[in-house]
N, C-alpha and C positions, 0 to 999 in steps of 0.2 A: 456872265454865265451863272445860272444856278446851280446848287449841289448837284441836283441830279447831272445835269448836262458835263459838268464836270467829273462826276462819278463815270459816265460813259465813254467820256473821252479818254481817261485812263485806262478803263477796259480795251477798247477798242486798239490801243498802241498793242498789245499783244497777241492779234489777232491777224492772221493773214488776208491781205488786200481783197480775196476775193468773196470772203464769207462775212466781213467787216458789216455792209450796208445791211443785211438782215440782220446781225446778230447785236446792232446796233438798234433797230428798230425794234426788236423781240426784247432786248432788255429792258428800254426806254419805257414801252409799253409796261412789261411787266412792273417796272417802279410807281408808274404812275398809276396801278392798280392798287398793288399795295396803301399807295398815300392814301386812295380816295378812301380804302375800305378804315384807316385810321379817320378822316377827317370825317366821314359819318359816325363812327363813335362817338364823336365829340372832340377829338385833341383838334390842336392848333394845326394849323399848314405846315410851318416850319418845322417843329416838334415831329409830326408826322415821319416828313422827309428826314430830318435828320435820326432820326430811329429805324427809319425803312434803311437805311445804307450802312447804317451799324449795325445791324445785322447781316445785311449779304454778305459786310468785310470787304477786304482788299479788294481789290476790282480785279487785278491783275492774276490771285488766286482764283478769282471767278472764271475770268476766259479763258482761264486754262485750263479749268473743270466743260467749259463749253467745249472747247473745241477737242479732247482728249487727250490731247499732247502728253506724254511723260518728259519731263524739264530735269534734266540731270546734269551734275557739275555746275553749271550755272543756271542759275534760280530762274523763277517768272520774272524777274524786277527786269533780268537785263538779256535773257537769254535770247529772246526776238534779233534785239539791237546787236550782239554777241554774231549770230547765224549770217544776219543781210551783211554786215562788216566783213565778216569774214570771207562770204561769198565775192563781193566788190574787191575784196583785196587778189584773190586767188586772178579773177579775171583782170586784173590790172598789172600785178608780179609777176606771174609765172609765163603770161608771153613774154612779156621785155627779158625775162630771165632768160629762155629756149631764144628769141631771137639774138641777144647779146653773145651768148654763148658760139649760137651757130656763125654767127656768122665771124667771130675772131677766129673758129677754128677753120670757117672757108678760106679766109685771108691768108690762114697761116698752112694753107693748100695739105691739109692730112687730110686720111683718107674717110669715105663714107662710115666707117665702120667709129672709127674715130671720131666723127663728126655725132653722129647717133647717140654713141655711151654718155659722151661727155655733156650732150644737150638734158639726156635723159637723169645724167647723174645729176646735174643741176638744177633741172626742173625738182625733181623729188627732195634734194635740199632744201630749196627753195619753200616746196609744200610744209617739209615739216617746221620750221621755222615760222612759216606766216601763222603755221596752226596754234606751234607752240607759244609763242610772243603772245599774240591776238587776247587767246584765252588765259594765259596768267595776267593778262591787263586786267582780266575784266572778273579774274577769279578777285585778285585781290581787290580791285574795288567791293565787290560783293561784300568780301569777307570784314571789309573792314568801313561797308559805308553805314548810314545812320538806319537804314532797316535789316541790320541785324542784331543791331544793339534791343538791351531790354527794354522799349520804347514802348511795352503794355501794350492792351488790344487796338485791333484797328480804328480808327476813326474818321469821319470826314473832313475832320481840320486837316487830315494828313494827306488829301489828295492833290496833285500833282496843280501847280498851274501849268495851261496849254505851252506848246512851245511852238514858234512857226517854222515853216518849214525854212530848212539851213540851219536852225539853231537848237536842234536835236540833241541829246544826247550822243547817238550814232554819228552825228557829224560833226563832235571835235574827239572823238576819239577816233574818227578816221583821218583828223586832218592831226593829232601829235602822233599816231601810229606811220604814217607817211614820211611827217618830218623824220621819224626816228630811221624810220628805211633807207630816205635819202642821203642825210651823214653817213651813217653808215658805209652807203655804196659808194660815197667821195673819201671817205676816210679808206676800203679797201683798197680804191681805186688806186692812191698813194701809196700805201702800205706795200701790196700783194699785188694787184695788178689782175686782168681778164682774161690776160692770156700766157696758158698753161706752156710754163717753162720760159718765162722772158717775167723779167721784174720789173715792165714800164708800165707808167701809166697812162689812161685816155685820155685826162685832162690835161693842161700844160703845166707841167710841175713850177713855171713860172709864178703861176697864180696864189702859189702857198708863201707867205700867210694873210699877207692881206687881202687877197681880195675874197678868198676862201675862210675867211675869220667874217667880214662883215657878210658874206652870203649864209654863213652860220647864223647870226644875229637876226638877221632877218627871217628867217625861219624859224627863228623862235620865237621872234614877235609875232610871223603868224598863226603860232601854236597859241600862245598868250592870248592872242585876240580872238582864237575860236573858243576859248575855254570862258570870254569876256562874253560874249553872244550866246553861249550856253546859259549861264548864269543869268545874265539877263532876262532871255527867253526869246527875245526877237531882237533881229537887226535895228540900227538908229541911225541918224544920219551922219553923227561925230564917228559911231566906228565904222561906217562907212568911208567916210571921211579918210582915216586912219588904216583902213584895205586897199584903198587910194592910194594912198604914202606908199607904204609896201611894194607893192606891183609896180608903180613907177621906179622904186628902189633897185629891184628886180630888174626891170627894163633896161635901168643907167646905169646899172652894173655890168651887162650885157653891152652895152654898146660901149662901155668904158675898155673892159676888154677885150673885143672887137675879134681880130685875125689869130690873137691869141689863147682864144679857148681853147682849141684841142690841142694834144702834143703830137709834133711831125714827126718826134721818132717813132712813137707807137705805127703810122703807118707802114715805115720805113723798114721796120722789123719782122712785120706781117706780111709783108710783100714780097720779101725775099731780096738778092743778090741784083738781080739786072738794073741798073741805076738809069737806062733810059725808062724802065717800066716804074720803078721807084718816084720817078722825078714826077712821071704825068698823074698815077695811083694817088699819090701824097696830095698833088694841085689838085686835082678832079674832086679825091674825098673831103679833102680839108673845107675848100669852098663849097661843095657840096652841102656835107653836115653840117657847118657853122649856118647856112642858109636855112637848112629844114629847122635848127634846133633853137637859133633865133626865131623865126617867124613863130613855131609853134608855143615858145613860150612868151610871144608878145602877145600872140592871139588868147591865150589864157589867161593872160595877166590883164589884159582889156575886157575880156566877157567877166571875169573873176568882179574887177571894178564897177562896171554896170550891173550885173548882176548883185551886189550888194546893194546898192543905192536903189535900184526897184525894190529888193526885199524891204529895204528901209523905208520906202515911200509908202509901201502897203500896211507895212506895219504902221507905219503914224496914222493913216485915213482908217486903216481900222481901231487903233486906238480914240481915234475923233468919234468915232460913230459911236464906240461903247461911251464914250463921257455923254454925248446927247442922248443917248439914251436913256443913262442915270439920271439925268435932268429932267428930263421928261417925266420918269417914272416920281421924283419927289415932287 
């Protein structure tokens, strides 16, 4: 890719999806007007180009002057990436939050009035937490990554290389924001418990420590490994290879603990007194959820798998094409 093309690609990450393809052609255009009115002067092409971009500056200051946005608390670098995160998170947390909630307080048979504060009281925790957490990740990265330091004026050595899609920016600080929510939820689960006025938990308290220690690990290897594809810029077939491992990890940790996952007293509690109701509630839910929560985390752990090893196939054929191309062009 040349500077320019690279200068536009950096603009354009901070632009929203639907004004992108003009304002990507309107800048495009306008660079290469600039150059041409340098390379009739007399200067060189390169010389041109790289003085036409030093001048516009940041790219990311630029589209933010396009599109009018005022960027507060979190800058143009990351504010975009900051907003789509946080929105993803909202729609991912805050039902699982309202249905969890609701439905331990239907189990545990209070009344609608009760069911309602309590969903609502949680949801709204819930909100401010995702808000709060989200944005001190991404304040203090800000504050403390290499474009705030005294790093002198902008220049086009300092523009971004592309990244493909999956290995975004946004996409491992959604996938260690996640990990960090789901210990979390396994750590309260043990601690506190879900349901209000009973100290048990939903997992089987069986599973602490070890199988709850290596489902730790594992999670953090897949934080490690999104933070590895970040850096990188695109997926490869080794750490494909290695999201491979993982997921299957995942899987046989699953089917290692088997009827085991959930804890029967937790239903037992929720149900109440009548132990022919207790007996059938407990079998019914037990095999129930173990069924939904296995399948649904096999089926993710499988697309998860595939899904990387296509990213990575793409990424290499496009890697092949830009080397023939280089060849070419020498």
């Amino acid at each position: 890719m040349t500077l320019t093309d690279r200068y536009v690609d950096a603009a354009m990450r901070t632009v929203p999806e639907k004004q992108r393809a003009d304002l990507s052609a309107e800048l495009a255009a306008s660079i290469a007007d600039q150059i041409e009115a340098r390379t009739d002067s007399g200067e060189v092409a390169d010389t041109a180009e790289r003085a036409v971009l030093t001048e516009l500056g940041d790219p990311e200051k630029l589209a933010a002057g396009y599109t009018g946005r005022q960027l507060h608390l979190i800058g143009p670098r990351y504010y975009l990436d900051w907003w789509r995160l946080l929105k993803l998170l909202m729609w991912i947390v805050l039902p699982s939050v309202a249905f969890g909630v609701a439905l331990g307080q239907i189990l545990s048979d209070a009344p609608v009035g009760d069911i309602v504060g309590s969903t609502v009281a949680a949801v709204l925790t819930a909100v401010l937490h995702v808000a709060f957490w989200t944005t001190l990740v991404f304040v203090i990265l800000e504050r403390t990554g290499h474009e705030t330091m005294d790093a002198g004026p902008w220049t086009p050595d300092r523009l971004p290389e592309p990244k493909q899609h999956g290995a975004t920016f946004a996409d491992m600080i959604a996938s260690i924001v996640m990990t960090l929510i789901l210990v979390g939820a396994i750590i309260w689960d043990q601690l506190i418990g879900f349901v209000v006025g009973h100290r048990v938990s939903f997992l089987n308290p069986q599973l602490w420590p070890v199988a709850i220690i290596v489902l730790f690990v594992i999670m953090a290897a897949g934080a490690v490994l999104a933070v590895a594809v970040h850096v990188r810029g695109r997926w490869s077939l080794p750490l494909a290879a290695v999201n491979a491992v993982l997921g299957l990890a995942v899987i046989g940790l699953l089917v290692y603990v088997g009827g085991a996952l959930l804890n029967p007293v937790f239903f037992e509690i929720v149900a109440g007194a009548d132990a022919a109701l207790v007996h059938r509630l407990v079998t019914w839910i037990i095999a129930g959820a173990i069924g939904i929560i296995a399948g649904a985390i096999g089926i993710i752990a499988v697309w998860d798998i595939i899904d990387a090893f296509l990213k990575a196939v793409r990424a290499q054929r496009v890697g092949g094409r830009a080397r023939r191309v280089g060849v070419r062009g020498v």
